[in-house]
C-alpha positions as CSV (number, residue, x, y, z in Angstrom):
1,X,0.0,0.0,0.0
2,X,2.6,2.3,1.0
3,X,4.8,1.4,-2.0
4,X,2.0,2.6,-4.2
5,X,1.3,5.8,-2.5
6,X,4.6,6.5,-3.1
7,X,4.4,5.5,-6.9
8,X,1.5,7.5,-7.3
9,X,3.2,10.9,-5.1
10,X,6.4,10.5,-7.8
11,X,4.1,10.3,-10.7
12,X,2.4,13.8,-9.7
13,X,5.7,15.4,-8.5
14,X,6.8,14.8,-12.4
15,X,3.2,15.9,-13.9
16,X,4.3,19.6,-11.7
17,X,7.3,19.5,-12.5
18,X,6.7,19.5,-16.1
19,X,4.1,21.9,-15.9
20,X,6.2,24.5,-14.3
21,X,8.8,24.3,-16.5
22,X,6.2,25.0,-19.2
23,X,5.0,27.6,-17.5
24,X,8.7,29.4,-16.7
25,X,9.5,29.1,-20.2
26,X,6.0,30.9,-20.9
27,X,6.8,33.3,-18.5
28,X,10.1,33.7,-20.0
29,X,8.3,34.5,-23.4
30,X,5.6,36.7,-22.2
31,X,6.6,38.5,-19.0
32,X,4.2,41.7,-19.7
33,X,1.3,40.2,-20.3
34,X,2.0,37.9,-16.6
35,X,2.4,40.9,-15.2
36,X,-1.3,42.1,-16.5
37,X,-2.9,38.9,-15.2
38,X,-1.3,39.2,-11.7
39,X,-2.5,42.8,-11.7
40,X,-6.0,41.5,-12.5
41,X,-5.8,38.9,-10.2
42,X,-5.1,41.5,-7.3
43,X,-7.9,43.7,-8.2
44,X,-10.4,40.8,-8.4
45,X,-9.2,39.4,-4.6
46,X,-10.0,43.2,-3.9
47,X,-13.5,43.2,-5.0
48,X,-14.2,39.6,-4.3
49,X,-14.5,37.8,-0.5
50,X,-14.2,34.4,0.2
51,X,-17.8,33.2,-0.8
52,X,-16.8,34.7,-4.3
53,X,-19.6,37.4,-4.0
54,X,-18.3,40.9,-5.0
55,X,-17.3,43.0,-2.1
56,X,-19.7,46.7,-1.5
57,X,-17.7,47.7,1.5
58,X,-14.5,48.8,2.2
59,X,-12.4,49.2,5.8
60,X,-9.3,50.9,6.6
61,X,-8.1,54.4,7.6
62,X,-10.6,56.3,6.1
63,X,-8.4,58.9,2.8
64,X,-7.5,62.4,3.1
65,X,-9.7,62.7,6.9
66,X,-8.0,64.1,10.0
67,X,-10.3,65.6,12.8
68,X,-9.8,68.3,15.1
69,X,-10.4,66.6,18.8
70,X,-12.3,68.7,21.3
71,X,-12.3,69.1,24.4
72,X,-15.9,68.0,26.4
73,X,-16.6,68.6,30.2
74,X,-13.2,71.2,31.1
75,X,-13.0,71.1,34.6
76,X,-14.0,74.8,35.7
77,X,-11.2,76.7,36.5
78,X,-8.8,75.2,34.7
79,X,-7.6,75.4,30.6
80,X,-6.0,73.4,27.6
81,X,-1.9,74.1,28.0
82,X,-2.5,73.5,24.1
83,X,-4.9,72.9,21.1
84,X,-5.6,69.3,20.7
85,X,-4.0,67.7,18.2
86,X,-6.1,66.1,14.6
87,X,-6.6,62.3,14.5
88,X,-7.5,60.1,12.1
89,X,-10.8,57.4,11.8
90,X,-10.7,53.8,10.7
91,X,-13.6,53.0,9.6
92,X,-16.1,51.0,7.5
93,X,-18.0,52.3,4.5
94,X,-19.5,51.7,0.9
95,X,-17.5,51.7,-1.7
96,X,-19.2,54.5,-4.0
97,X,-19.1,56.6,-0.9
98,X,-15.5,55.6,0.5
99,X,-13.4,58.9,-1.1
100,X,-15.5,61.1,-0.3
101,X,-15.8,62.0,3.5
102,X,-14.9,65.0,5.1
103,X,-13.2,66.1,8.6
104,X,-16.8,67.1,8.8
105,X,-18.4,64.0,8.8
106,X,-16.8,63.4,12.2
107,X,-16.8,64.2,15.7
108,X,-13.5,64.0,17.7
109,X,-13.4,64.7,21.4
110,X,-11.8,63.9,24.7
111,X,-14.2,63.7,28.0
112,X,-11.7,65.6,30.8
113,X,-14.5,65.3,33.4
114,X,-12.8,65.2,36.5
115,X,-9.2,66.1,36.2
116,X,-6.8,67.9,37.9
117,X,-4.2,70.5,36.9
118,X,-1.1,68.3,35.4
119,X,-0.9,66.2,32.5
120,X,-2.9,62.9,31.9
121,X,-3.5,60.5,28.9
122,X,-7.3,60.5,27.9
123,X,-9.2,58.1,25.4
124,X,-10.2,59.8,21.8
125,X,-13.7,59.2,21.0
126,X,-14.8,59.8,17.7
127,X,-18.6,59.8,16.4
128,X,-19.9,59.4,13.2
129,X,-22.0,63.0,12.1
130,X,-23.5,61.5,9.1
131,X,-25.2,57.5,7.6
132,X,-24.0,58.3,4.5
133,X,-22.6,54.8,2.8
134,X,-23.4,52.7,5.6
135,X,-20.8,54.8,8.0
136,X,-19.5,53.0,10.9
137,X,-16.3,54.0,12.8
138,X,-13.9,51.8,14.5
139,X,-11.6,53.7,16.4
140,X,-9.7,56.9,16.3
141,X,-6.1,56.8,15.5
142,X,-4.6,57.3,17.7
143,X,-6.8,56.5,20.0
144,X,-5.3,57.9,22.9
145,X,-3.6,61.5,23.3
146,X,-1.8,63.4,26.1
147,X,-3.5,66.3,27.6
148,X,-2.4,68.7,29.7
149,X,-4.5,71.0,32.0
150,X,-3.5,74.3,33.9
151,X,-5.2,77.1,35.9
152,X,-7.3,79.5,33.3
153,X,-6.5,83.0,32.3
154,X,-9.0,85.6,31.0
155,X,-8.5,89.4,29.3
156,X,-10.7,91.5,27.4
157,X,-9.7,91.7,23.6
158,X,-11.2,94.9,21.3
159,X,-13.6,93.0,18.2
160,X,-13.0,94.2,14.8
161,X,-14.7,93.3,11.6
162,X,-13.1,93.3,8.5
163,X,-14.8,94.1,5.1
164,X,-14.0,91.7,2.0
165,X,-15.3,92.2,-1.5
166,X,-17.0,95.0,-3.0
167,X,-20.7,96.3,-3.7
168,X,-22.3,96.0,-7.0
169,X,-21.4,98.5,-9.3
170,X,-22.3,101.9,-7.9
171,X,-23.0,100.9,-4.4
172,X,-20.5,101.4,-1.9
173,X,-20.1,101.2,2.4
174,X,-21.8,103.8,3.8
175,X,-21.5,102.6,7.7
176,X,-20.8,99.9,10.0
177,X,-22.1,98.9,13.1
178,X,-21.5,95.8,15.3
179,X,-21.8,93.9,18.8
180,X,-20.4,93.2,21.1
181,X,-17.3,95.9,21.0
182,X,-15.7,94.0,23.1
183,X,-14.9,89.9,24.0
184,X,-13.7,87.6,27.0
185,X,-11.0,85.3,25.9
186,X,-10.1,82.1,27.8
187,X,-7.7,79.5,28.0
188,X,-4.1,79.0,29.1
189,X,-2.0,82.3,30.5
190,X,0.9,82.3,28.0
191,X,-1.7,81.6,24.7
192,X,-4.5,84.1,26.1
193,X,-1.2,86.6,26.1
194,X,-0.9,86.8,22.4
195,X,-4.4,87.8,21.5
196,X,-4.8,91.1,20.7
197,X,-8.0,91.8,19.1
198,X,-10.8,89.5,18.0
199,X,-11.8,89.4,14.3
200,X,-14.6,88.6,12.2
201,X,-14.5,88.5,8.2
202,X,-17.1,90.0,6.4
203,X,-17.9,89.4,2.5
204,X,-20.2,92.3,0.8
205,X,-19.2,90.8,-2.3
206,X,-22.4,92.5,-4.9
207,X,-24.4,93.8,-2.2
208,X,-26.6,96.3,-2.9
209,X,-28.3,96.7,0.3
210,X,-27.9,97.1,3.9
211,X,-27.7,93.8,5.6
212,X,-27.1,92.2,9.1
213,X,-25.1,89.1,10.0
214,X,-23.8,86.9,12.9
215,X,-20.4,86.0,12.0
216,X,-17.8,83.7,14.0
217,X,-15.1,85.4,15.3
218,X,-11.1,84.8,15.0
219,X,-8.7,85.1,18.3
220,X,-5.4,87.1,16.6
221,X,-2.1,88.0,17.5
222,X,-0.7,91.5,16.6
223,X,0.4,90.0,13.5
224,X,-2.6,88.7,12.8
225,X,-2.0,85.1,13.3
226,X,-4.7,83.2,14.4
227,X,-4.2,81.8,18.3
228,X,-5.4,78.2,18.6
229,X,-6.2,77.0,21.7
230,X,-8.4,79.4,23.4
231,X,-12.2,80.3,23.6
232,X,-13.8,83.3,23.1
233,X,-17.0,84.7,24.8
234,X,-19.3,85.5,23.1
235,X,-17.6,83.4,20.2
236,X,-19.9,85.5,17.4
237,X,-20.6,89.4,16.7
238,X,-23.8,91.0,15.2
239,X,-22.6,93.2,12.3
240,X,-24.7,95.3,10.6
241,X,-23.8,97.1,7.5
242,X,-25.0,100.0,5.3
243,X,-24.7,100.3,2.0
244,X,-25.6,103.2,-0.5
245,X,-25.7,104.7,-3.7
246,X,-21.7,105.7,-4.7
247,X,-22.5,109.0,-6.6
248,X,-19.2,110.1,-8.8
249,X,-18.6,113.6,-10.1
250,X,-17.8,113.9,-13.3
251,X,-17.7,117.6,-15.5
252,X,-20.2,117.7,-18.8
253,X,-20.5,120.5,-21.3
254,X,-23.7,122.6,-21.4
255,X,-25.6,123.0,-24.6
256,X,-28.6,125.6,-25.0
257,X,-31.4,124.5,-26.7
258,X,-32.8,127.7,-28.6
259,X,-36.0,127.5,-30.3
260,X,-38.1,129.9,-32.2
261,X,-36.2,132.5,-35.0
262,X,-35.9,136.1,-34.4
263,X,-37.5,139.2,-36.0
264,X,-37.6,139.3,-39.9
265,X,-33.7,140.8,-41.1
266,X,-32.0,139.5,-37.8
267,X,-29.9,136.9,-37.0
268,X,-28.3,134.5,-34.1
269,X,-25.0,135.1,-34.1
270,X,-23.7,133.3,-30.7
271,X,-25.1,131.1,-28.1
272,X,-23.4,131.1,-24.6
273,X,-23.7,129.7,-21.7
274,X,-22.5,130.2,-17.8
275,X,-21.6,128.1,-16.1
276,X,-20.3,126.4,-19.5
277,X,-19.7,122.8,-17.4
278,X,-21.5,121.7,-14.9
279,X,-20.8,118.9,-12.5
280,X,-22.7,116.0,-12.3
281,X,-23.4,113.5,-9.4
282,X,-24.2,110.1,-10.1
283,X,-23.7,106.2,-10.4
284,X,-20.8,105.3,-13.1
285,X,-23.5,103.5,-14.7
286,X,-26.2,106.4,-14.7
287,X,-23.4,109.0,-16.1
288,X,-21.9,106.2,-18.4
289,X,-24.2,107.2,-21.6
290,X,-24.0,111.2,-20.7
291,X,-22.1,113.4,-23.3
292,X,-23.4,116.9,-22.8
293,X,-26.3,118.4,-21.2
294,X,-29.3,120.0,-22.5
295,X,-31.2,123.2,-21.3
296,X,-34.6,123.9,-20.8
297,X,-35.9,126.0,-24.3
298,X,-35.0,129.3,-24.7
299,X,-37.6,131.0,-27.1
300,X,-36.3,133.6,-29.1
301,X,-38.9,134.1,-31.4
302,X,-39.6,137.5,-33.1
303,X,-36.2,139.1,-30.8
304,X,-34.4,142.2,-32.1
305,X,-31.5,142.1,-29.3
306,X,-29.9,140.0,-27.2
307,X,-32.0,137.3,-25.3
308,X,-30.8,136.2,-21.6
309,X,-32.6,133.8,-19.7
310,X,-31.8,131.6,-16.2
311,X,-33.0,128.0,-17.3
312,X,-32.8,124.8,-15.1
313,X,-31.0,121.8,-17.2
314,X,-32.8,118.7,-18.4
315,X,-31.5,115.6,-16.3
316,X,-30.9,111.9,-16.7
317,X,-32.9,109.9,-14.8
318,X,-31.3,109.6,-10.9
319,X,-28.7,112.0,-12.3
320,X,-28.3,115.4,-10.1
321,X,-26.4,118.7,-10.7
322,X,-24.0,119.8,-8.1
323,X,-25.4,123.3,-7.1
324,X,-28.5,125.3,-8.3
325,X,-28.9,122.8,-11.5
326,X,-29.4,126.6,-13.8
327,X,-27.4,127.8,-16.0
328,X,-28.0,131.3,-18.1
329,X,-28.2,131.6,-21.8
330,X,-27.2,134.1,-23.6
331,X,-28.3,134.6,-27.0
332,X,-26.2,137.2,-29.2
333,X,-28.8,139.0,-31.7
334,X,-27.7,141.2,-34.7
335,X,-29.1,143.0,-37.5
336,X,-28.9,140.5,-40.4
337,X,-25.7,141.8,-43.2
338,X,-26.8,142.9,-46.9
339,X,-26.2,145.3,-49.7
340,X,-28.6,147.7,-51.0
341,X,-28.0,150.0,-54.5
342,X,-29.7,153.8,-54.0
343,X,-29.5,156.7,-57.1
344,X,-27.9,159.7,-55.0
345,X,-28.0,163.1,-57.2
346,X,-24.6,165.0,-56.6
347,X,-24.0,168.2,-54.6
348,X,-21.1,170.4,-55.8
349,X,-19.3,172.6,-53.7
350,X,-16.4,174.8,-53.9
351,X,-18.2,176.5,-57.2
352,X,-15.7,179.5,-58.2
353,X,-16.9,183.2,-58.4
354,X,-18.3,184.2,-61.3
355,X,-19.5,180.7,-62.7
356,X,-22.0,178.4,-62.5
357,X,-22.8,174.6,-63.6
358,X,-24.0,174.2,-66.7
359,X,-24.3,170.7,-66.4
360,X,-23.5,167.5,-64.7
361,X,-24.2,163.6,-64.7
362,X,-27.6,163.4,-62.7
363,X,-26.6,160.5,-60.5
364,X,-24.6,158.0,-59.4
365,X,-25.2,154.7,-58.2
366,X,-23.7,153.7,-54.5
367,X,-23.7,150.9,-53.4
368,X,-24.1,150.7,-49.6
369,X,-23.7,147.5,-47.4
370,X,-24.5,147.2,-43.2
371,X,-28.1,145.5,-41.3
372,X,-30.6,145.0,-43.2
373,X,-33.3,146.5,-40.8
374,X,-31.2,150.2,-42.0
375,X,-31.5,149.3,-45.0
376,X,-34.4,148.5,-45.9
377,X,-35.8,151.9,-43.9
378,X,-32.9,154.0,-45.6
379,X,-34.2,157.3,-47.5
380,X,-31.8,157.6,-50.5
381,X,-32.1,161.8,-49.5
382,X,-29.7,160.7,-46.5
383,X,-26.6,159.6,-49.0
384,X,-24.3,162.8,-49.1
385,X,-22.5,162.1,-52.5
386,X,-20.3,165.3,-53.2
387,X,-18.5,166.7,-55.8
388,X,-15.7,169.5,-55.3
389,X,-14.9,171.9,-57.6
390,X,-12.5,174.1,-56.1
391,X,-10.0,175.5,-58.4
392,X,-11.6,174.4,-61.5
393,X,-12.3,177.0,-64.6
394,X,-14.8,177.9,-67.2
395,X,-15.0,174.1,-69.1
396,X,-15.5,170.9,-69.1
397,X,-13.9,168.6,-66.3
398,X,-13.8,165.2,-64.5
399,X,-14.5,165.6,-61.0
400,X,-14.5,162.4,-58.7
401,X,-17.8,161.8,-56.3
402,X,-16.5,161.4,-52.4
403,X,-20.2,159.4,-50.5
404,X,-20.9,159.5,-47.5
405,X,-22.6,156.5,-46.1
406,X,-25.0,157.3,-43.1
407,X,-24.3,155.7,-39.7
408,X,-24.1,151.8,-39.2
409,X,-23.9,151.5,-43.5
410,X,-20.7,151.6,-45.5
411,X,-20.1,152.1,-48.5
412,X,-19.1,149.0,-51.0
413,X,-18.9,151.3,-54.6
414,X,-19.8,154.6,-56.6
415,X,-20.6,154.3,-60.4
416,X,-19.5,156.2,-62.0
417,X,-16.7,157.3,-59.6
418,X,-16.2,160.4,-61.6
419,X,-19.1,162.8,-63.2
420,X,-18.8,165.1,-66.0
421,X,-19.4,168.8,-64.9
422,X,-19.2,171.7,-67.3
423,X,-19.3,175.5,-65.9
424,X,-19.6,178.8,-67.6
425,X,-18.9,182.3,-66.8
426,X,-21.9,184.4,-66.2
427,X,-25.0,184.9,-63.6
């Protein structure tokens, strides 16, 4: 019996044998793609238990979790030397839900009911915060930490708020209130030393109205390093915030709006303004589409003469003008420019003694140019055109005609510029 046993044992050792050198020289031949199926072959142990079922769970130190631990029960009178230090959880979840917990998730504490002043080693208890995935914690690790307890200091420490962000375009921080001014701060003497001030952050980021908040507040050094370690009390402030319209000045032209024409024969010949800019007071959106602004009409129909009026100015919408919001107009009115021919009979002078005019050219033509108004009222009678004949004989001559244009006209041309004039001796 034994004897085949031992037959049968050498038989199978030689079967192996042969196999394994088979599968050497294979691995010899085809050492990537071994390496693949081992690879595969640890992932599917991973996923798979004993009973060959695929696994939904997963247990370990739970990825990229470390938890503040807290202190529960402080004996009164007495304060953390130091903060507590972060542990991690071993636990048990799902896998879907596995890599993605959160320090959150957990509650870490130490229960220092009881102790003295002095050091002492305390158990970690951790608590699950949420079901998610089928949560379930093991322990802490570690699961013990070192904790030391002395006599506990207070101060006073000055709250201050500090504004992040900005308004919404053309709003901006008008005022700031907040309470408490002023906080108690606890914990160990040479930590509760360092704090200086007590600081909350507050984000106005787009506001566009006033609003109120409770926000946490920060122990800091002078630096403004946050102090771990201590407490605060009260550990929030109440901050209430204004926030209003942020008006900008910005300078625009004025223009006059002038309506109506004047008298028949006038004419506009400036426009003027004072003050010619005016500032204006509004949001950078409000102003962002002003180029100039507009006066109320000025009517100038039918004027003869300058026309001054106070006028307020015509607005954008939410827009307002620093000071009175008037301006005066001044409108500059002239006699409207033009030429005008008249017939003017010449008047001699300087005749000598003895003779007389026997004859002379009848008129001339002058041409006269100045307002229209005078013009068209002018009485031809009121043209001086004179010829002198001083010095001149018994004959024929060619005398030039000197006009003189009446006030306001002048004169453009005489035709002809000299006349013919004959004199002759005798009464």
């Amino acid at each position: 019996m034994v004897e085949h046993l031992l037959k049968e044992t050498r038989r199978y050792l030689e079967v192996a044998l042969a196999l394994l050198r088979g599968a050497v020289a294979s691995l010899r031949a085809n050492a990537g793609l071994a390496l693949l199926s081992v690879a595969l072959a640890f992932l599917l142990w991973v996923f798979v238990d004993e009973s060959g079922e695929a696994r939904t769970t997963r247990s370990g130190l739970i990825p990229n979790v470390e938890v503040q631990v807290q202190p529960v029960n402080l004996p009164q009178g007495l304060a953390l030397a130091n903060e507590l230090p972060l542990v991690r959880v071993r636990g048990e979840a799902s896998i879907d839900a596995w890599n993605r917990f959160t320090a959150e998730d957990f509650r870490a504490f130490v229960v220092l009911t009881g102790l003295s002043e002095g050091r002492h080693t305390v158990p970690v208890r951790v608590e699950a915060r949420t079901a998610r995935g089928g949560l379930r914690v093991i322990e802490p690790v570690p699961d013990q930490i070192e904790v030391t307890l002395v006599p506990l200091f207070v101060k006073s420490v000055p709250v201050e708020v500090t504004v992040e962000g900005s308004p919404a375009q053309g709003f901006t921080v008008s005022g700031m209130e907040f309470t408490p001014q002023q906080v108690t701060v606890a914990g160990a003497q040479d930590l509760v030393t360092l704090v200086s001030r007590a600081v909350a952050r507050l984000d106005i980021s787009g506001a566009r109205e006033d609003t109120t908040r409770f926000l946490p507040l920060e122990p800091q050094d002078r630096l403004g390093v946050l102090v771990r370690g201590v407490s605060l009390d009260p550990g929030t402030v109440s901050v209430t915030v204004s926030i209003g319209r942020r008006d900008v000045g910005r300078l625009f032209p004025v223009a006059a709006r002038v309506t109506g024409t004047p008298a028949p024969g006038y004419n506009v010949v400036s426009v003027g303004v004072e003050p010619a800019l005016v500032e204006l007071m509004g949001t950078d959106q409000e102003l962002e589409g002003v180029s100039l602004l507009a006066t109320a009409p000025v009517d100038i129909t039918g004027a003869q003469a300058d026309v001054v009026r106070t006028v307020p100015l015509e607005l954008p919408p939410g827009v307002s003008a620093r000071g009175t919001g008037q301006v005066t107009v001044r409108v500059s009115i002239q006699p409207a420019q033009g030429e005008a021919t008249f017939g003017v009979a010449p008047q001699v002078s300087g005749l000598g003694p003895g003779l007389r005019v026997v004859s002379i050219t009848p008129q001339v033509q002058v041409l006269l140019t100045g307002p229209l108004p005078t013009l068209s009222s002018l009485d031809p009678s009121s043209i001086a055109a004179r010829v002198d004949l001083t010095g001149l004989s018994a004959g024929s001559h060619r005398v030039g005609v000197r006009v003189e244009a009446p006030q306001g006209l002048r004169v453009v041309s005489v035709t002809p510029q000299m006349v013919e004039v004959t004199l002759a001796q005798g009464p």
